[in-house]
C-alpha positions as CSV (number, residue, x, y, z in Angstrom):
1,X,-49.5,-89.7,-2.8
2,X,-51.9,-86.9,-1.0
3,X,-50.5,-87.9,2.2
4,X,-46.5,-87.0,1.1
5,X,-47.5,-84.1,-1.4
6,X,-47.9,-80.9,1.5
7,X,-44.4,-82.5,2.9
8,X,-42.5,-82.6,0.2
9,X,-43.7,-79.3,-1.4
10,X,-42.2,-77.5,2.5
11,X,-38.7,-79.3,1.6
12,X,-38.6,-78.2,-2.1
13,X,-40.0,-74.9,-1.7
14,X,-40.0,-71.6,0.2
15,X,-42.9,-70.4,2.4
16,X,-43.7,-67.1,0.7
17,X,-43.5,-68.8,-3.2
18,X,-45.9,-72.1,-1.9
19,X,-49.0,-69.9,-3.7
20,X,-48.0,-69.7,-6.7
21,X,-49.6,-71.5,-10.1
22,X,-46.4,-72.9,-10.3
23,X,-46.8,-75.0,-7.1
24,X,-50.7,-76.1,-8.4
25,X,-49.0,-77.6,-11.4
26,X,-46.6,-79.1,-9.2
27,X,-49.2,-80.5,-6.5
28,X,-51.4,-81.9,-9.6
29,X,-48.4,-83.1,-11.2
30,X,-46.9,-85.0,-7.6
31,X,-51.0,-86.5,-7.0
32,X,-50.8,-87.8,-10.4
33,X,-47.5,-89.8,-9.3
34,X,-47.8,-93.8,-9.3
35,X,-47.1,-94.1,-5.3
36,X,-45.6,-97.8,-5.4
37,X,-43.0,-95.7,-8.6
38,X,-42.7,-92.5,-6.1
39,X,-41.4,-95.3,-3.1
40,X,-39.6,-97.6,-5.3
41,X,-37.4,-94.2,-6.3
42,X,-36.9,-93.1,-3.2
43,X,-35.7,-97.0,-2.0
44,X,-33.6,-96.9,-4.8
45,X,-31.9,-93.4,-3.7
46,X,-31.9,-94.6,0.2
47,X,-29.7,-97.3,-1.0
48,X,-27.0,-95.7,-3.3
49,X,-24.5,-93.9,-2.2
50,X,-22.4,-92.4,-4.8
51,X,-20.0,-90.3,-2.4
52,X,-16.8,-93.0,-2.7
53,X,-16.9,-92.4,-6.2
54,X,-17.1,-88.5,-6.5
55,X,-13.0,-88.3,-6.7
56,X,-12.8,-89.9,-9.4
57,X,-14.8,-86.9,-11.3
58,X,-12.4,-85.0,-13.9
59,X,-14.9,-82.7,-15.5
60,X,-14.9,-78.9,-14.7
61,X,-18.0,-79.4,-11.9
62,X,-20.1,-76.6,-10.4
63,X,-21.8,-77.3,-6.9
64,X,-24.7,-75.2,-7.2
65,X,-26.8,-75.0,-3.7
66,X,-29.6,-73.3,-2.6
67,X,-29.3,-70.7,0.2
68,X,-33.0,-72.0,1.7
69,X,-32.4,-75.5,0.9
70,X,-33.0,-77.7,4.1
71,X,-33.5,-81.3,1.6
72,X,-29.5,-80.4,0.8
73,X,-28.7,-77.5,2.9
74,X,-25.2,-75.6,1.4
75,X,-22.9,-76.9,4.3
76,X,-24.5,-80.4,3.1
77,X,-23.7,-79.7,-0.6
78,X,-19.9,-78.4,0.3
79,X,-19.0,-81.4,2.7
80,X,-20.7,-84.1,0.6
81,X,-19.9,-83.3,-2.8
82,X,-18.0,-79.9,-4.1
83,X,-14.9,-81.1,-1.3
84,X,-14.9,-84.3,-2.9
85,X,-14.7,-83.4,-6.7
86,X,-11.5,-82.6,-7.6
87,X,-11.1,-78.6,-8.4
88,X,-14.9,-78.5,-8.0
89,X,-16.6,-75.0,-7.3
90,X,-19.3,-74.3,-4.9
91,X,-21.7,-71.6,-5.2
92,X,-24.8,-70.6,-3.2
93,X,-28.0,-69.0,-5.3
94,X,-29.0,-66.3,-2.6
95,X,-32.6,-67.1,-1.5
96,X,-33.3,-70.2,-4.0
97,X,-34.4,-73.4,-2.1
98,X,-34.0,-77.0,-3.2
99,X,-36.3,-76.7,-6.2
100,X,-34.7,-73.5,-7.1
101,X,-35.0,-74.2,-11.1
102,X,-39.1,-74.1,-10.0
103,X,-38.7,-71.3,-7.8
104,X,-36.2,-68.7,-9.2
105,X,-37.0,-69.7,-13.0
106,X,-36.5,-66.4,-14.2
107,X,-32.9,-66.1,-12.5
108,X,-32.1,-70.0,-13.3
109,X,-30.8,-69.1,-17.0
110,X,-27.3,-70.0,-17.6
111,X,-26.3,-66.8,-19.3
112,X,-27.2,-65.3,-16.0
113,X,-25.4,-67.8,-14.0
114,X,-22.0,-67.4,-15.9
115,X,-22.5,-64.5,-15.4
116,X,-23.2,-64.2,-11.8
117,X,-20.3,-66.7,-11.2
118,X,-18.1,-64.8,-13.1
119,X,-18.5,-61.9,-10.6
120,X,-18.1,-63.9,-7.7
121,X,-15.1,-65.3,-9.1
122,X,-13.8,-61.8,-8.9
123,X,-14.8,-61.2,-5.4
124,X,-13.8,-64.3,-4.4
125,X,-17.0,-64.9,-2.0
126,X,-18.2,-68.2,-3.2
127,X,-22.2,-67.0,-3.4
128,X,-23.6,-65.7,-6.6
């Protein structure tokens, strides 16, 4: 696991927040990983593709992408998946990488996130 732990924290993370104690839980928490469980998972996700089947989603869906995600970057996320989901939105968190529930904990609430969608909504911009 040590050898994929630096690697994967650059994709899920921005530069500037990598020193943070959140990030030392996360390292201790990605070393303590099973490796042949970490590579079965990622086999498994190399393999599926679940694109086809996105049309045939009927729930009200929010797309929600990180504006300093380069795992899924936003043109990703809006091609791939809100396009394909019927009526789906697509919104962009400023800032937030791919881990952005880690990274922007304090703004990743959903009371703030209705309400920040709600305002783009009525600017019509598409980024909250």
């Amino acid at each position: 696991m040590a050898a994929i732990v630096e690697p994967t924290i650059e994709r899920w993370l921005t530069a500037p927040f990598r020193a943070d104690r959140a990030v030392a839980r996360l390292r201790e928490r990605l070393l303590s990983d099973d490796a042949a469980d970490w590579s079965a998972g990622w086999r498994a996700i190399a393999g599926m593709s679940l694109t086809p089947h996105l049309g045939a989603v009927r729930a009200p869906t929010l797309v929600l992408a990180g504006e300093r995600d380069v795992a899924t970057t936003p043109a990703m996320a809006d091609a791939t998946v809100a396009r394909a989901i019927p009526g789906a939105r697509f919104a962009v968190r400023p800032g937030a990488p791919h881990m952005m529930q880690i990274e922007t904990d304090a703004a990743f609430t959903l009371r703030e996130t209705v309400t920040q969608m709600q305002r783009a909504a009525q600017t019509g911009d598409g980024h909250y």
